[in-house]
VOLO-50122 format. One record per atom (N, C-alpha, C, O): residue in one letter; x, y, z. Coordinates in steps of 0.2 Angstrom, whole numbers, padded with zeros to 4 digits, always signed. Each point is the difference from the previous one (the first is absolute). Example, Ala and Ser with C-alpha at 12.3 -4.5 7.8 and 13.67 -1.06 7.14 Angstrom:
A+0066-0028+0039;A-0004+0006+0000;A+0004+0006+0000;A+0005-0001+0003;S-0007+0006-0007;S+0004+0006+0001;S-0004+0005+0003;S+0003+0006+0001;
! end
This chain:
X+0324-0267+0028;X-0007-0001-0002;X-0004-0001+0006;X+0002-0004+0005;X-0007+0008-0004;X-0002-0001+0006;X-0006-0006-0001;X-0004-0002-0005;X+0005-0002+0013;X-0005-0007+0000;X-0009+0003+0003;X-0004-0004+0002;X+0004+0011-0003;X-0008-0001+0003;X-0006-0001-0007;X+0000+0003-0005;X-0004-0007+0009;X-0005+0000-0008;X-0003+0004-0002;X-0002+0005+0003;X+0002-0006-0010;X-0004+0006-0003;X-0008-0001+0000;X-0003-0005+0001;X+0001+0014+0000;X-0007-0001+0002;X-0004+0002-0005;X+0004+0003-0004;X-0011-0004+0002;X-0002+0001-0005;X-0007+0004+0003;X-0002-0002+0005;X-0001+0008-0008;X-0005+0004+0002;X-0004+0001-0006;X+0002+0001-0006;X-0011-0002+0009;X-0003-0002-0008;X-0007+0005+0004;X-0003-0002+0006;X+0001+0008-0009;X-0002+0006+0003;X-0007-0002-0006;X+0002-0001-0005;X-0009+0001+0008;X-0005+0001-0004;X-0005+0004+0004;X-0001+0002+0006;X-0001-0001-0011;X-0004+0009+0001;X-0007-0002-0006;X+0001-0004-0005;X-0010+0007+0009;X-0004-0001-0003;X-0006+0003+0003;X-0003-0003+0004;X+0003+0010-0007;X-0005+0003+0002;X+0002+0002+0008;X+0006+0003+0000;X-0009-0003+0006;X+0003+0004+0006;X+0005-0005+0003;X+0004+0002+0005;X-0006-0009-0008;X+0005-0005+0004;X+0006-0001-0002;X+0001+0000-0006;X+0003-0002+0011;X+0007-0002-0001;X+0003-0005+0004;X-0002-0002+0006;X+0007-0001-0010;X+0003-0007+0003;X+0008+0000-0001;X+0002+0001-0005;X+0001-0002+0011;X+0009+0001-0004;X+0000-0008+0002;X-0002-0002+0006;X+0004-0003-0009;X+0003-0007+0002;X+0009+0002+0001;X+0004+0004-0004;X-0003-0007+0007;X+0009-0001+0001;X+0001-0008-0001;X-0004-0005+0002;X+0010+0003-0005;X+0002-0003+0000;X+0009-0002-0002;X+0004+0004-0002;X-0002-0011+0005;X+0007-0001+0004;X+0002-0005-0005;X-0003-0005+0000;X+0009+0005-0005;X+0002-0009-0001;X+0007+0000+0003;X+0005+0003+0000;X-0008-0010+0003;X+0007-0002+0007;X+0002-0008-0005;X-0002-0001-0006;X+0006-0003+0009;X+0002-0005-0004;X-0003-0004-0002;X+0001-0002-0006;X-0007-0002+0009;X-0005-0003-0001;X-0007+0003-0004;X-0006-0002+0001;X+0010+0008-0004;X-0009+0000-0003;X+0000+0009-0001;X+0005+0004+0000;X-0013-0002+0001;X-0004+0006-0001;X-0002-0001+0008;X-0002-0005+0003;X+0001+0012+0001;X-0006-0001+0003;X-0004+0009+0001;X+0003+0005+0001;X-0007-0006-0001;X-0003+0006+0002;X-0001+0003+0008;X-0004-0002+0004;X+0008+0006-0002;X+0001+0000+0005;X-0006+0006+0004;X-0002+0000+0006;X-0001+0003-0009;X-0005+0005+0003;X-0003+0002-0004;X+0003+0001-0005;X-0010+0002+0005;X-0005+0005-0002;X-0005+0007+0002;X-0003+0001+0005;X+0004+0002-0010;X-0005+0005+0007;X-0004+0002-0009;X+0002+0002-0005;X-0009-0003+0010;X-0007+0004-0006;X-0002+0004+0006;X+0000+0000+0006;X-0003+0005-0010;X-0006+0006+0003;X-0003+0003-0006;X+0003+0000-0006;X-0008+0001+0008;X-0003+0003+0007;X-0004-0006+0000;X-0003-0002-0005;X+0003-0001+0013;X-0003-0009+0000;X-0005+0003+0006;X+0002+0004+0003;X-0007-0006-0003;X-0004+0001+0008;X+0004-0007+0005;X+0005-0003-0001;X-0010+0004+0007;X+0002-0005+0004;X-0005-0006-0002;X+0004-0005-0002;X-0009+0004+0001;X-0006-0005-0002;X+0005-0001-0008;X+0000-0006-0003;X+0002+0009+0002;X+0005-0006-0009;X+0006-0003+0001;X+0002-0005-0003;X+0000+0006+0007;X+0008-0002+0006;X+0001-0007-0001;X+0004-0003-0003;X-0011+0001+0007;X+0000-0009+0001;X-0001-0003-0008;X+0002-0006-0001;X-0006+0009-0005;X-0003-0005-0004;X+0009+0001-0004;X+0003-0004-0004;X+0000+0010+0005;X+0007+0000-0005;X+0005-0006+0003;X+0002-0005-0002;X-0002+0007+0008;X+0005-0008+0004;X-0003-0006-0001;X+0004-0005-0001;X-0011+0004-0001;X-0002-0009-0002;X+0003+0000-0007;X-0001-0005-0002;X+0003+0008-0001;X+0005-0001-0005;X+0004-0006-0001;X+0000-0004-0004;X+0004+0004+0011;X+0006-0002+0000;X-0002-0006+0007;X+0005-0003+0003;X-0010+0001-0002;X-0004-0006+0001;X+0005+0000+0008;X+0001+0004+0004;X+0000-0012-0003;X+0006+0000+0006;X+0007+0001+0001;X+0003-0001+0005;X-0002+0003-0012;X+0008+0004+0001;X+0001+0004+0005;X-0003+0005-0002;X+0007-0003+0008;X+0001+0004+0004;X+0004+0006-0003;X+0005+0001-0003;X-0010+0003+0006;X+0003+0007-0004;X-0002+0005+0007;X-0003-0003+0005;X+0005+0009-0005;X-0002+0004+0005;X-0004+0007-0005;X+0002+0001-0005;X-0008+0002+0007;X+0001+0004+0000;X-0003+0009+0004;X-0003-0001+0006;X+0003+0007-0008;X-0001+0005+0004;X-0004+0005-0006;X+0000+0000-0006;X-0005+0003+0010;X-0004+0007-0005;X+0002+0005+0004;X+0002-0001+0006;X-0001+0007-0010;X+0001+0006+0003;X-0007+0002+0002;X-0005-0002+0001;X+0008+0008-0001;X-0005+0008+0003;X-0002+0002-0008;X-0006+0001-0001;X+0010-0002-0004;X-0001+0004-0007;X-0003-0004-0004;X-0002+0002-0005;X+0001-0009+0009;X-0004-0006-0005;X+0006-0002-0004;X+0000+0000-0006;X+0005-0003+0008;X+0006-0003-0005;X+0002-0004+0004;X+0003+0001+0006;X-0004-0008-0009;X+0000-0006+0001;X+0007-0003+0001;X+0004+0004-0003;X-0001-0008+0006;X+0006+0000+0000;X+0001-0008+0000;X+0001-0001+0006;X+0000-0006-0010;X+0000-0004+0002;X+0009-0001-0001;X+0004+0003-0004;X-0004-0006+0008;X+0009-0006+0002;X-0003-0008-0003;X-0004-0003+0001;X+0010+0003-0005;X-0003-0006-0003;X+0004-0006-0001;X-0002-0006+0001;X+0010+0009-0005;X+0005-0005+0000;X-0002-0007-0005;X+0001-0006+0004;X-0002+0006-0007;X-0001-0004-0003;X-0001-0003-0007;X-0002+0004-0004;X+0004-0009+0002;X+0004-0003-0004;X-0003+0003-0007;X-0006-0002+0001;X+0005+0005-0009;X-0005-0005-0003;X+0005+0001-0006;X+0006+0002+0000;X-0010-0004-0006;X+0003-0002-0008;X+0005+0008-0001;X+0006+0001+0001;X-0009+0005-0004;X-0001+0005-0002;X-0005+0007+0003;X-0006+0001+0002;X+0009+0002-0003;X-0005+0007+0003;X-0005+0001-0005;X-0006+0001+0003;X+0006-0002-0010;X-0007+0000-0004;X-0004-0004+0003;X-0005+0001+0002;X+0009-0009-0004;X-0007-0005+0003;X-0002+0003+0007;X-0006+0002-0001;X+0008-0002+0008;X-0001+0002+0007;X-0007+0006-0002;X-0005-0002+0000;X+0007+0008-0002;X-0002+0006-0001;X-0008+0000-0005;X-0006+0003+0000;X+0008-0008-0005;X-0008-0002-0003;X-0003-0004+0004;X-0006+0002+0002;X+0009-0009+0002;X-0005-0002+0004;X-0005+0004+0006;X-0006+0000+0002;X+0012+0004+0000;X-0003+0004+0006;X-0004+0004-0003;X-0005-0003-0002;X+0006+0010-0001;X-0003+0004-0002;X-0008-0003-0004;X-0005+0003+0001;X+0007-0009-0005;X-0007-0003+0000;X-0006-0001+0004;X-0005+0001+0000;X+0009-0005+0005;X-0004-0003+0008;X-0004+0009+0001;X-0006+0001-0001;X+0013+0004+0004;X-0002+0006+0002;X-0007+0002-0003;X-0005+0000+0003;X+0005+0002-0011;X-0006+0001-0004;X-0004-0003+0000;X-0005+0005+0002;X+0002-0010-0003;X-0006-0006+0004;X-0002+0003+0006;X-0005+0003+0000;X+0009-0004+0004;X-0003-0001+0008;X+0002+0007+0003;X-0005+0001+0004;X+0008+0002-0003;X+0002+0008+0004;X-0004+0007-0003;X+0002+0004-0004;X-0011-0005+0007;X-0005+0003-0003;X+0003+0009-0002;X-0003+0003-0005;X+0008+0002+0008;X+0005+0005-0002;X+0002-0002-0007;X-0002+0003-0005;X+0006-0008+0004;X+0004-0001-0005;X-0004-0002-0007;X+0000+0001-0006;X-0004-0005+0011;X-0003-0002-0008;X-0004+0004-0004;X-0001-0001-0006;X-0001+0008+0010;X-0004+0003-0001;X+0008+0006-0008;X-0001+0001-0006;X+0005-0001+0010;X+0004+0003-0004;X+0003-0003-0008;X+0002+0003-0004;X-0004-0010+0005;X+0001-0005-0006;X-0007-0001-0002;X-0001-0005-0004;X-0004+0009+0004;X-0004-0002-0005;X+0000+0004-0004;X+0002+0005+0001;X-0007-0008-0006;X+0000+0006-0008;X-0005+0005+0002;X-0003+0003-0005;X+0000-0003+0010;X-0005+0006+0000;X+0003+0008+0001;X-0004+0005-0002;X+0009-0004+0004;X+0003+0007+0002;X+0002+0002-0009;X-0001+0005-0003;X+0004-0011-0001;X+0003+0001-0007;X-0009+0003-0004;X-0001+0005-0002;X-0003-0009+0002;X-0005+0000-0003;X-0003+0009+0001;X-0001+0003-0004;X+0002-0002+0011;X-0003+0006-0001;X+0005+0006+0000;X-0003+0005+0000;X+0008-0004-0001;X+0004+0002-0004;X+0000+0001-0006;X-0001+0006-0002;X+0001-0010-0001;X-0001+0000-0009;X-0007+0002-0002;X+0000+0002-0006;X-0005-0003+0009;X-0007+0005-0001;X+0002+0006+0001;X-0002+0005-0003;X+0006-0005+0008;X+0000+0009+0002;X+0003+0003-0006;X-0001+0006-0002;X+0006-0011-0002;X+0003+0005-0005;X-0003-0003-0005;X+0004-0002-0005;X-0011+0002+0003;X-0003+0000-0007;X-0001-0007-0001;X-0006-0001-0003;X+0010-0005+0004;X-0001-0007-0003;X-0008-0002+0001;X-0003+0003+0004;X+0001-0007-0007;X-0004-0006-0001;X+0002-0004+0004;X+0006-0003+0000;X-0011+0002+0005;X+0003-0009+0005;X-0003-0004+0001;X-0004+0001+0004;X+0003-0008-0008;X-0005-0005+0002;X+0003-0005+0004;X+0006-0002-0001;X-0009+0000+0007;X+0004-0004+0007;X-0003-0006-0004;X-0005-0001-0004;X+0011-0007+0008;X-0002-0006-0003;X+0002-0004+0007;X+0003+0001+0006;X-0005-0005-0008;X+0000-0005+0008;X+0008-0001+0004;X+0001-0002+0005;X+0004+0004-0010;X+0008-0003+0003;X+0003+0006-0005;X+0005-0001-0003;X-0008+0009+0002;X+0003+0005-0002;X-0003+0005-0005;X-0006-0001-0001;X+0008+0005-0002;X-0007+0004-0005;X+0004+0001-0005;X+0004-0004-0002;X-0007+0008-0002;X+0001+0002-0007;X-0001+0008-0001;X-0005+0003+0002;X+0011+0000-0005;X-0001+0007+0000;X+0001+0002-0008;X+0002-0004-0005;X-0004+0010+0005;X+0001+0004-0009;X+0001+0006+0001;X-0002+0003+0005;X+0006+0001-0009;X-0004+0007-0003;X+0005+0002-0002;X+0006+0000+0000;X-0012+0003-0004;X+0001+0003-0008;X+0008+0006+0001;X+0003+0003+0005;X-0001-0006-0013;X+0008+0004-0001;X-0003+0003-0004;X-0001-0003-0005;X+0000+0012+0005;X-0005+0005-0003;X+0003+0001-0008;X+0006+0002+0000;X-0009-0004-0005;X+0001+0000-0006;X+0006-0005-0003;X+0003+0002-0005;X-0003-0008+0009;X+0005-0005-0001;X-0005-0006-0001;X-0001-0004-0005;X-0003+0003+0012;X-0004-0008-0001;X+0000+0000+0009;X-0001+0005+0003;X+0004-0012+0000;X-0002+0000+0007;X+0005-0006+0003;X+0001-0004-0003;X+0000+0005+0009;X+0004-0004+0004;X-0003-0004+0006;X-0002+0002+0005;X+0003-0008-0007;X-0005-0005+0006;X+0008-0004+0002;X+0005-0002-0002;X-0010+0002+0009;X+0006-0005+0005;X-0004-0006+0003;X-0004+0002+0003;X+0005-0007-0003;X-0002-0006+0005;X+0003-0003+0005;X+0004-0004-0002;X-0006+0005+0008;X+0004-0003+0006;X-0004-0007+0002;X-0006+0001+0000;X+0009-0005+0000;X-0002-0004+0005;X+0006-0002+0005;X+0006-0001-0001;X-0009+0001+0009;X+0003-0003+0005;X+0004-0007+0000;X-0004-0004-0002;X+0009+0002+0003;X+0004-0007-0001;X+0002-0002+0008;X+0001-0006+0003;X+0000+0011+0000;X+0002-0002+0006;X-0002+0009+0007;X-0003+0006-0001;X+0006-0009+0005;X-0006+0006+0005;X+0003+0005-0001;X-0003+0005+0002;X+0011-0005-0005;X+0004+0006+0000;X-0001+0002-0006;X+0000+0006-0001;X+0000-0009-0004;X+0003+0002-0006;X-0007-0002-0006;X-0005-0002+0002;X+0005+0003-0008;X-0004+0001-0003;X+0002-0002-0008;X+0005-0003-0001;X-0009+0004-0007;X+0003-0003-0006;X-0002+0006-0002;X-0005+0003+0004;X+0008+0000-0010;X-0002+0005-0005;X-0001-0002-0006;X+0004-0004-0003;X-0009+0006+0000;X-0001+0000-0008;X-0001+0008-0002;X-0006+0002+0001;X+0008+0000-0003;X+0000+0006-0003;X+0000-0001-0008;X+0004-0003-0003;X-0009+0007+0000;X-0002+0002-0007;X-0001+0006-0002;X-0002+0005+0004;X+0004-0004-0011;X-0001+0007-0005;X-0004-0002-0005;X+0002-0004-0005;X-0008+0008+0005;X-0002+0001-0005;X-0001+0006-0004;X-0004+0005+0002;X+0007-0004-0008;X+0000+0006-0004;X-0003+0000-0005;X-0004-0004-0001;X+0003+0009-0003;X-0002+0001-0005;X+0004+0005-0006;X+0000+0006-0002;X+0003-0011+0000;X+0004+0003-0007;X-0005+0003-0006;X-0006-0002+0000;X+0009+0007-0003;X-0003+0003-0006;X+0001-0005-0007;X-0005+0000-0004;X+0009-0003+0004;X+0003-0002-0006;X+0006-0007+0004;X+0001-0002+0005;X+0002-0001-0011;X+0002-0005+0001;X+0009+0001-0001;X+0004-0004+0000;X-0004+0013+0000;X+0007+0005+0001;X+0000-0001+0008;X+0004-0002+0003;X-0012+0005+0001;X+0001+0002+0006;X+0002-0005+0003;X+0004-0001+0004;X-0010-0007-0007;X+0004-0004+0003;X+0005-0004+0004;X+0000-0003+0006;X+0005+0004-0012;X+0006-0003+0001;X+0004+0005+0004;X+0005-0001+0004;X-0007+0007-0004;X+0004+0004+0007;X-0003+0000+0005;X+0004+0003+0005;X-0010-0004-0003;X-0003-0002+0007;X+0004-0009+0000;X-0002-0003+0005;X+0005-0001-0008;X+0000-0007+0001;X+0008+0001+0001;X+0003-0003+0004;X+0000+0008-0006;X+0008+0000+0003;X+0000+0005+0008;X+0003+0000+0006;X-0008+0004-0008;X+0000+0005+0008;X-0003-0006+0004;X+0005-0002+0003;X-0010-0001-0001;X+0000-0006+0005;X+0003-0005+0001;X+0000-0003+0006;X+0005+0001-0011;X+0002-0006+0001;X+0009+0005+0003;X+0004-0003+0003;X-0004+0007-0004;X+0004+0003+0004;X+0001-0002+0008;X+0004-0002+0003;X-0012+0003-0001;X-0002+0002+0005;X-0002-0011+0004;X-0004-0002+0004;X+0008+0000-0008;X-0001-0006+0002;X-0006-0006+0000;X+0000-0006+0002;X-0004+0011-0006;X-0009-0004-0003;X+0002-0001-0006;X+0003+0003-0004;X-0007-0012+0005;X+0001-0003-0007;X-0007+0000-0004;X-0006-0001+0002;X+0007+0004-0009;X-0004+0003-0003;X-0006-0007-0004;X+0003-0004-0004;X-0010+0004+0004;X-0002-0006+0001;X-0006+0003-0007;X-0002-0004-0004;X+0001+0009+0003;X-0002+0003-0006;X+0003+0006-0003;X+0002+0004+0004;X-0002-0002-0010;X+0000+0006-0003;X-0004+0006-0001;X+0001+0005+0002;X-0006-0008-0007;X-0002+0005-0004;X-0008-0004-0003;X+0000-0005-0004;X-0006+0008+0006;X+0000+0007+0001;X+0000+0001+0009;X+0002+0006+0001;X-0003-0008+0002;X+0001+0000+0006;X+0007-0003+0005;X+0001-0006-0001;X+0003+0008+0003;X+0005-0002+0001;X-0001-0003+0011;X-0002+0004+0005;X+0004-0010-0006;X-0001-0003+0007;X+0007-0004+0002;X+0003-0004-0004;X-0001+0007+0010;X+0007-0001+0003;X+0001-0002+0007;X-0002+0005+0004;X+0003-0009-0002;X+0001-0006+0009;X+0007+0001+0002;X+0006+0001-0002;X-0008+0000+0008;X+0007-0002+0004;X-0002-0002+0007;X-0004+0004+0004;X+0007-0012-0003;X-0001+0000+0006;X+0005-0003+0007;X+0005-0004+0001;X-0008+0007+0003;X+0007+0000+0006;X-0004-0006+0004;X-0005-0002+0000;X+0010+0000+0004;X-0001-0007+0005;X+0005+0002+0005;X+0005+0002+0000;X-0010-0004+0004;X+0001+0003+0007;X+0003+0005+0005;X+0005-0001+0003;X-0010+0007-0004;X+0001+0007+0000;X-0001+0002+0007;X-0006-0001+0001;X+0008+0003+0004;X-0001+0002+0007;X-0007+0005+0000;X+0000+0006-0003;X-0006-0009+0007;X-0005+0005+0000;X+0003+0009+0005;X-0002+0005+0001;X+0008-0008+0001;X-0001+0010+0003;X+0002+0005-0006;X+0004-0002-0004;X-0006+0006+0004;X+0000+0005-0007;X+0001-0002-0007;X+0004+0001-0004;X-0013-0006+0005;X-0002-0001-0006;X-0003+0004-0004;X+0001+0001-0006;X-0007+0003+0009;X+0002+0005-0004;X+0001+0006-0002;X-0004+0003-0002;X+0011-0002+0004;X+0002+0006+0000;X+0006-0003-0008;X+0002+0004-0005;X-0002-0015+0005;X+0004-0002-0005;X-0005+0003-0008;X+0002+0005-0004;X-0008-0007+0005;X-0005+0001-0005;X-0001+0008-0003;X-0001+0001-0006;X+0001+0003+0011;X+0001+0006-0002;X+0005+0002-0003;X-0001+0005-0003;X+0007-0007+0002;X+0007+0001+0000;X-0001-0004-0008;X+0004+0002-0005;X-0007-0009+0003;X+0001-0005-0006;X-0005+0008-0003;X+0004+0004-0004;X-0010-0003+0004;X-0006+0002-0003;X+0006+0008-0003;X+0000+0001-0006;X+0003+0004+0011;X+0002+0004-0003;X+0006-0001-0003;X+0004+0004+0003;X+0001-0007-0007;X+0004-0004-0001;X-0003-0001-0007;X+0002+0003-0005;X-0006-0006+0005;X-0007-0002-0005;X-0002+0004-0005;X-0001-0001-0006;X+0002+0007+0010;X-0002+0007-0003;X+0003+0003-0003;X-0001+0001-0006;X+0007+0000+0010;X+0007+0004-0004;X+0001-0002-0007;X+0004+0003-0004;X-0007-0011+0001;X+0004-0002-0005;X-0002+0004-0007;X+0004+0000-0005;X-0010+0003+0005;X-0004+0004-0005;X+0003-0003-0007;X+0005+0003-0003;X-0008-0008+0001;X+0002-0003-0006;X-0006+0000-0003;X-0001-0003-0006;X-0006+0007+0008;X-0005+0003-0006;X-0002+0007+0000;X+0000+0004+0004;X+0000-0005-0012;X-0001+0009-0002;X-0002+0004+0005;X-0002-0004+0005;X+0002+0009-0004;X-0003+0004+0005;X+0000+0000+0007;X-0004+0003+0004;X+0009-0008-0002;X+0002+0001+0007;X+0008+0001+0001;X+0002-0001+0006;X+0002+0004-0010;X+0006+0005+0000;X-0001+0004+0004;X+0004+0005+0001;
! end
């Protein structure tokens, strides 16, 4: 059996930026032995090192903009490590944070037809599922990476026949069905959803949505 420790590798990707963390467990613990993000400038270099306060760490930027810290360092788990940083990163590294906000998603989803109403900590989107009724999502922000989903269906049954087969095609789909007939309204909600391809997620629930064709004339 061989005695070297096993190493743990945790790859995040968002929009143009990327981050690999490395990590070692040795006998006493976890630690995260190094990192490299890019594309970092040199003016973001210092604000990503106050991260890690008086900890001695080294680190080096390339020619390509890739960050390289040495770091060796003790912590709990790679998720906790990896949300606090990444958090910090988001707030404070004007690059990144720029890649973690919901504005690049917002105009996206206009560009493909949606309704978008912006809200203080996230927006509200729609649009119509043609000859079924319409699909809204609500995002609110929870934290600087990640975000809450509420997603809703609303339909419109013929009959209290169509209803019950839009009420098993949704709940298929994992929305718990909160009316029937004459209007049929159905929820489903996610907690804590990573904002990088949010919505490419939304576009992806909306046509999903679609497929279920559980009123007349959409066969």
């Amino acid at each position: 059996m061989s005695n070297e420790p096993r190493g743990i590798v945790k790859n995040i990707r968002c929009g143009e930026f990327e981050a690999t963390l490395r990590y070692v467990e040795r006998g006493d613990g976890l630690y995260i032995v190094d990192a490299y993000l890019k594309p970092i400038s040199f003016e973001e270099a210092p604000i990503i090192t106050s991260f890690f306060g008086e900890k001695r760490i080294f680190w080096n930027l390339g020619e390509d903009g890739t960050l390289k810290l040495l770091l060796n360092m003790k912590v709990k788990s790679p998720e906790d490590f990896a949300e606090d940083f990444m958090g910090f990163l988001a707030e404070n590294v004007p690059s990144i944070r720029r890649v973690y906000s919901l504005d690049s998603h917002v105009r996206s989803l206009r560009e493909d037809g949606w309704l978008v109403a912006e809200k203080a900590a996230g927006f509200e989107a729609s649009k119509v599922i043609p000859a079924m009724g319409r699909f809204e999502a609500e995002v609110a922000k929870v934290g600087s990476t990640t975000v809450t989903l509420r997603l809703a269906l609303v339909l419109f049954p013929r009959s209290l026949g169509e209803a019950e087969e839009c009420a098993k095609a949704v709940a298929s789909l994992k929305y718990s069905v909160v009316e029937r007939f004459p209007v049929l309204r159905a929820v489903k909600k996610l907690q804590r959803v990573d904002v990088c391809g949010l919505a490419e997620k939304l576009i992806d629930a909306y046509n999903e949505a679609r497929r279920i064709a559980c009123v007349e004339g959409t066969q």
